[in-house]
C-alpha positions in Angstrom: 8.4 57.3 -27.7 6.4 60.2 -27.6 3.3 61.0 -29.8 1.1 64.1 -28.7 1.5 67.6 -27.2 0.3 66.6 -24.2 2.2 63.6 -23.5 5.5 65.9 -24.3 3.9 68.3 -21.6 3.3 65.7 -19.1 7.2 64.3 -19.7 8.5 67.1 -19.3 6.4 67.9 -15.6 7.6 64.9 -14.7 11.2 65.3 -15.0 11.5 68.8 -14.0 9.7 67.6 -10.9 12.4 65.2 -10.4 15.1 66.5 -11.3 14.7 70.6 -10.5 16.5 70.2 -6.7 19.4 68.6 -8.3 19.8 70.9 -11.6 19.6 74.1 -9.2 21.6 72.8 -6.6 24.4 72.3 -9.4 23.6 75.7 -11.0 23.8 77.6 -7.2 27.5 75.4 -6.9 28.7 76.6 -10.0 27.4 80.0 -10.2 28.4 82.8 -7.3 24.5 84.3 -7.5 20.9 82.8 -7.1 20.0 85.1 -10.4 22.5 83.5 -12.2 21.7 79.5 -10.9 18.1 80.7 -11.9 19.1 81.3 -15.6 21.1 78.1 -16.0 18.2 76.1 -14.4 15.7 77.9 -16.8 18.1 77.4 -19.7 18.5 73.6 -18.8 14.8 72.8 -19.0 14.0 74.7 -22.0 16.9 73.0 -23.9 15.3 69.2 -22.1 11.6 70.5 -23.8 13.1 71.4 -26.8 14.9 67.5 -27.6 12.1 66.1 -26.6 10.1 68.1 -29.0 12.9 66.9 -31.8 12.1 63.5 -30.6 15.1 62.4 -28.4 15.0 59.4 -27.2 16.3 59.0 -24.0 17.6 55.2 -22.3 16.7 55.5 -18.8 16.4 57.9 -15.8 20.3 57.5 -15.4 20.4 58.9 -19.1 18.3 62.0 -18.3 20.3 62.8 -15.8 23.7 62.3 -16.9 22.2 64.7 -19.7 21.1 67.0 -17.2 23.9 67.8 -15.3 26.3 67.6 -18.7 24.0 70.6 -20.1 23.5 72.2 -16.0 27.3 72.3 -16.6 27.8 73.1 -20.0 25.4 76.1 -19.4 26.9 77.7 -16.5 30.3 77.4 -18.0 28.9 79.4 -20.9 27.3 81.9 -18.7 30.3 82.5 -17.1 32.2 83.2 -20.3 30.3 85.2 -21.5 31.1 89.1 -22.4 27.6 90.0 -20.7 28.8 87.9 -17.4 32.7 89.0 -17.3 31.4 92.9 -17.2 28.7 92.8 -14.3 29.7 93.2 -10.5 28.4 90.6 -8.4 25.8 91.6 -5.7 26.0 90.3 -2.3 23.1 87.9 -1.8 24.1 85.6 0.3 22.7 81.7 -0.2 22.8 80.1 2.8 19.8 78.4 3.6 19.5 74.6 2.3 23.2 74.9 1.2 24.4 75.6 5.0 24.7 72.1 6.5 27.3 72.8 9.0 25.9 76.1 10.6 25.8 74.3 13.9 30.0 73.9 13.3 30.2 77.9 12.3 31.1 78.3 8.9 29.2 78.7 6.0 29.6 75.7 3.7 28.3 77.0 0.6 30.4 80.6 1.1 33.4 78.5 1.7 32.6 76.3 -1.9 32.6 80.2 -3.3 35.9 80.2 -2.4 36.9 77.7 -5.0 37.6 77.9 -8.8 34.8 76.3 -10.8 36.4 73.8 -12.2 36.8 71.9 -8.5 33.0 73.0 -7.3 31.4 71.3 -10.5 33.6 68.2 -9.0 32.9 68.5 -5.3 29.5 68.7 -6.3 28.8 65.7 -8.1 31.2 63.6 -5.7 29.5 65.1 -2.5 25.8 66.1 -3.2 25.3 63.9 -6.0 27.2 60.9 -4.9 28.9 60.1 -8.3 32.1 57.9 -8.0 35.2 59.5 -9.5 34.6 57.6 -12.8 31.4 58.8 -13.8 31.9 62.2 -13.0 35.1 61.9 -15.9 32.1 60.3 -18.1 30.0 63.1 -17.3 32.8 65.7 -17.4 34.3 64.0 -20.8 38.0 64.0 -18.8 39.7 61.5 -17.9 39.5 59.8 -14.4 42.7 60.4 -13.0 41.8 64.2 -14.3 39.1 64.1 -12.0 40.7 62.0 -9.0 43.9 65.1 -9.6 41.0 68.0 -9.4 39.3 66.4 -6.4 42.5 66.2 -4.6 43.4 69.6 -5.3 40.1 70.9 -4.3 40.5 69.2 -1.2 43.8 70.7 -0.9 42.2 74.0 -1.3 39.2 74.0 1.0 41.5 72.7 3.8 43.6 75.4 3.1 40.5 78.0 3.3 39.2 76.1 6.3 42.5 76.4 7.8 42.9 80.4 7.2 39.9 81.0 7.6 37.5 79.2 10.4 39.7 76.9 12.7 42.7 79.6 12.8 45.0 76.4 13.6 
Protein backbone atom coordinates (compact mmCIF):
# COMPACT_ATOMS: atom_id res chain seq x y z
CA UNK A 1 0.00 0.00 0.00
CA UNK A 2 1.12 3.36 -0.36
CA UNK A 3 2.05 5.80 2.45
CA UNK A 4 3.78 9.18 1.39
CA UNK A 5 3.68 11.71 -1.44
CA UNK A 6 6.67 10.67 -2.81
CA UNK A 7 6.07 7.09 -2.96
CA UNK A 8 2.65 7.98 -4.85
CA UNK A 9 4.94 10.07 -7.17
CA UNK A 10 7.45 7.37 -7.79
CA UNK A 11 4.30 4.76 -8.56
CA UNK A 12 2.98 6.62 -10.69
CA UNK A 13 6.66 7.27 -12.86
CA UNK A 14 6.83 4.01 -12.89
CA UNK A 15 3.69 2.97 -14.48
CA UNK A 16 3.37 5.72 -16.95
CA UNK A 17 6.82 4.63 -18.01
CA UNK A 18 5.47 1.35 -18.59
CA UNK A 19 2.56 1.58 -19.78
CA UNK A 20 2.57 5.14 -21.89
CA UNK A 21 3.46 3.18 -25.55
CA UNK A 22 0.57 1.00 -24.95
CA UNK A 23 -2.09 3.72 -23.60
CA UNK A 24 -1.20 6.03 -26.65
CA UNK A 25 -0.98 3.49 -29.10
CA UNK A 26 -4.74 2.55 -28.08
CA UNK A 27 -5.77 6.31 -27.84
CA UNK A 28 -4.06 7.01 -31.68
CA UNK A 29 -6.30 3.53 -32.80
CA UNK A 30 -9.33 4.77 -31.44
CA UNK A 31 -9.14 8.43 -32.07
CA UNK A 32 -8.68 9.81 -35.97
CA UNK A 33 -6.03 12.68 -34.63
CA UNK A 34 -2.70 12.78 -32.59
CA UNK A 35 -4.36 15.94 -30.61
CA UNK A 36 -7.11 13.91 -29.64
CA UNK A 37 -4.86 10.38 -28.60
CA UNK A 38 -2.91 13.15 -26.61
CA UNK A 39 -5.96 14.11 -24.50
CA UNK A 40 -7.19 10.65 -23.81
CA UNK A 41 -3.50 9.60 -22.83
CA UNK A 42 -3.32 12.80 -20.52
CA UNK A 43 -6.87 12.10 -19.22
CA UNK A 44 -5.88 8.35 -18.50
CA UNK A 45 -2.91 9.13 -16.29
CA UNK A 46 -4.50 11.86 -14.39
CA UNK A 47 -7.46 9.59 -13.56
CA UNK A 48 -4.46 6.49 -12.66
CA UNK A 49 -2.75 9.54 -10.09
CA UNK A 50 -5.87 10.39 -8.87
CA UNK A 51 -7.02 6.49 -7.43
CA UNK A 52 -4.00 6.10 -6.29
CA UNK A 53 -4.20 9.19 -4.27
CA UNK A 54 -7.78 7.69 -3.00
CA UNK A 55 -5.79 4.73 -2.16
CA UNK A 56 -6.65 2.05 -4.78
CA UNK A 57 -5.29 -0.89 -4.34
CA UNK A 58 -4.33 -2.51 -7.36
CA UNK A 59 -3.64 -6.79 -7.71
CA UNK A 60 -0.92 -7.00 -10.00
CA UNK A 61 0.54 -5.44 -13.26
CA UNK A 62 -2.18 -7.50 -15.26
CA UNK A 63 -4.67 -5.39 -13.07
CA UNK A 64 -3.18 -2.02 -13.92
CA UNK A 65 -3.40 -2.71 -17.19
CA UNK A 66 -6.64 -4.18 -17.69
CA UNK A 67 -7.57 -0.82 -15.86
CA UNK A 68 -5.69 1.03 -18.22
CA UNK A 69 -6.92 0.19 -21.31
CA UNK A 70 -10.75 -0.10 -19.75
CA UNK A 71 -10.40 3.79 -18.86
CA UNK A 72 -7.90 4.41 -22.48
CA UNK A 73 -11.24 3.12 -23.83
CA UNK A 74 -13.76 4.51 -21.80
CA UNK A 75 -12.16 7.95 -22.40
CA UNK A 76 -11.95 8.04 -26.05
CA UNK A 77 -15.45 6.77 -26.31
CA UNK A 78 -16.36 9.84 -24.28
CA UNK A 79 -14.36 12.14 -26.23
CA UNK A 80 -15.92 11.07 -29.17
CA UNK A 81 -19.40 11.73 -27.90
CA UNK A 82 -18.99 14.58 -26.88
CA UNK A 83 -20.92 17.91 -28.19
CA UNK A 84 -17.37 19.66 -28.24
CA UNK A 85 -15.92 16.57 -30.53
CA UNK A 86 -19.11 16.00 -32.91
CA UNK A 87 -18.84 19.95 -33.96
CA UNK A 88 -15.01 20.21 -34.85
CA UNK A 89 -13.64 19.26 -38.52
CA UNK A 90 -10.84 16.99 -38.38
CA UNK A 91 -7.41 18.24 -39.67
CA UNK A 92 -5.36 16.20 -41.87
CA UNK A 93 -2.30 15.08 -39.89
CA UNK A 94 -1.42 12.21 -40.95
CA UNK A 95 0.15 9.42 -38.31
CA UNK A 96 2.14 7.25 -40.06
CA UNK A 97 5.34 6.74 -38.52
CA UNK A 98 5.48 3.84 -35.74
CA UNK A 99 1.95 2.85 -36.78
CA UNK A 100 3.06 2.14 -40.55
CA UNK A 101 4.35 -1.53 -40.38
CA UNK A 102 3.68 -2.43 -43.83
CA UNK A 103 5.10 0.61 -45.79
CA UNK A 104 7.42 -1.74 -47.56
CA UNK A 105 3.86 -3.61 -48.90
CA UNK A 106 2.34 0.10 -50.01
CA UNK A 107 -0.43 0.84 -47.92
CA UNK A 108 -0.75 2.71 -44.93
CA UNK A 109 -1.74 0.42 -42.08
CA UNK A 110 -2.84 2.86 -39.66
CA UNK A 111 -4.95 5.05 -42.46
CA UNK A 112 -6.52 1.89 -43.50
CA UNK A 113 -7.56 1.06 -39.43
CA UNK A 114 -9.16 4.86 -40.02
CA UNK A 115 -11.20 3.39 -42.21
CA UNK A 116 -13.04 1.34 -39.70
CA UNK A 117 -15.86 2.14 -37.18
CA UNK A 118 -14.53 2.31 -33.57
CA UNK A 119 -16.08 -0.19 -32.18
CA UNK A 120 -13.86 -2.89 -34.49
CA UNK A 121 -10.42 -0.72 -34.07
CA UNK A 122 -10.69 -0.80 -30.15
CA UNK A 123 -10.94 -4.85 -31.04
CA UNK A 124 -8.29 -5.14 -33.72
CA UNK A 125 -6.25 -3.34 -31.34
CA UNK A 126 -6.17 -5.36 -28.40
CA UNK A 127 -6.22 -8.67 -30.45
CA UNK A 128 -3.31 -7.45 -32.78
CA UNK A 129 -1.04 -4.94 -30.88
CA UNK A 130 -1.80 -6.04 -27.54
CA UNK A 131 -2.10 -9.68 -28.08
CA UNK A 132 -5.20 -10.30 -25.92
CA UNK A 133 -7.11 -13.58 -26.73
CA UNK A 134 -10.81 -13.05 -27.68
CA UNK A 135 -11.89 -13.69 -24.04
CA UNK A 136 -10.25 -11.13 -22.30
CA UNK A 137 -10.76 -8.51 -24.59
CA UNK A 138 -14.95 -9.35 -23.73
CA UNK A 139 -13.50 -9.08 -19.93
CA UNK A 140 -12.01 -5.94 -20.77
CA UNK A 141 -14.74 -4.74 -23.06
CA UNK A 142 -17.57 -5.99 -20.38
CA UNK A 143 -19.33 -7.90 -23.73
CA UNK A 144 -19.60 -11.08 -24.19
CA UNK A 145 -17.10 -13.27 -26.03
CA UNK A 146 -18.88 -14.34 -28.92
CA UNK A 147 -19.71 -10.34 -29.15
CA UNK A 148 -16.24 -9.93 -29.62
CA UNK A 149 -15.36 -13.11 -31.75
CA UNK A 150 -18.76 -11.47 -34.08
CA UNK A 151 -16.94 -7.83 -34.11
CA UNK A 152 -13.49 -9.28 -34.93
CA UNK A 153 -14.98 -11.19 -37.77
CA UNK A 154 -16.77 -8.28 -39.07
CA UNK A 155 -13.84 -6.12 -38.81
CA UNK A 156 -11.92 -8.53 -40.72
CA UNK A 157 -14.64 -8.53 -43.16
CA UNK A 158 -14.34 -4.91 -43.45
CA UNK A 159 -10.62 -4.25 -43.87
CA UNK A 160 -10.50 -6.99 -46.47
CA UNK A 161 -13.15 -5.30 -48.10
CA UNK A 162 -11.08 -1.78 -47.91
CA UNK A 163 -7.87 -3.65 -48.85
CA UNK A 164 -9.68 -5.05 -51.71
CA UNK A 165 -11.06 -1.50 -53.10
CA UNK A 166 -8.64 0.13 -52.23
CA UNK A 167 -4.76 -1.22 -52.46
CA UNK A 168 -4.73 -4.63 -54.34
CA UNK A 169 -7.50 -3.45 -56.98
CA UNK A 170 -8.21 -7.38 -57.30
Amino acid sequence: MLTGPATIQDDAEQIIKQYSDMVYRLAVSNMKSRSDADDVYQEVFLRYIKEIKKGAAFESDEHIKAWLIRVTINCCKTLCTSAWFRRTTELNDNITDEFDSFSDSGFDLHNVLMKLPQKYRSIIHLYYYEQYSTEEIAVILEEKSSTVRTKLTRARAKLKEILKGDYLDE
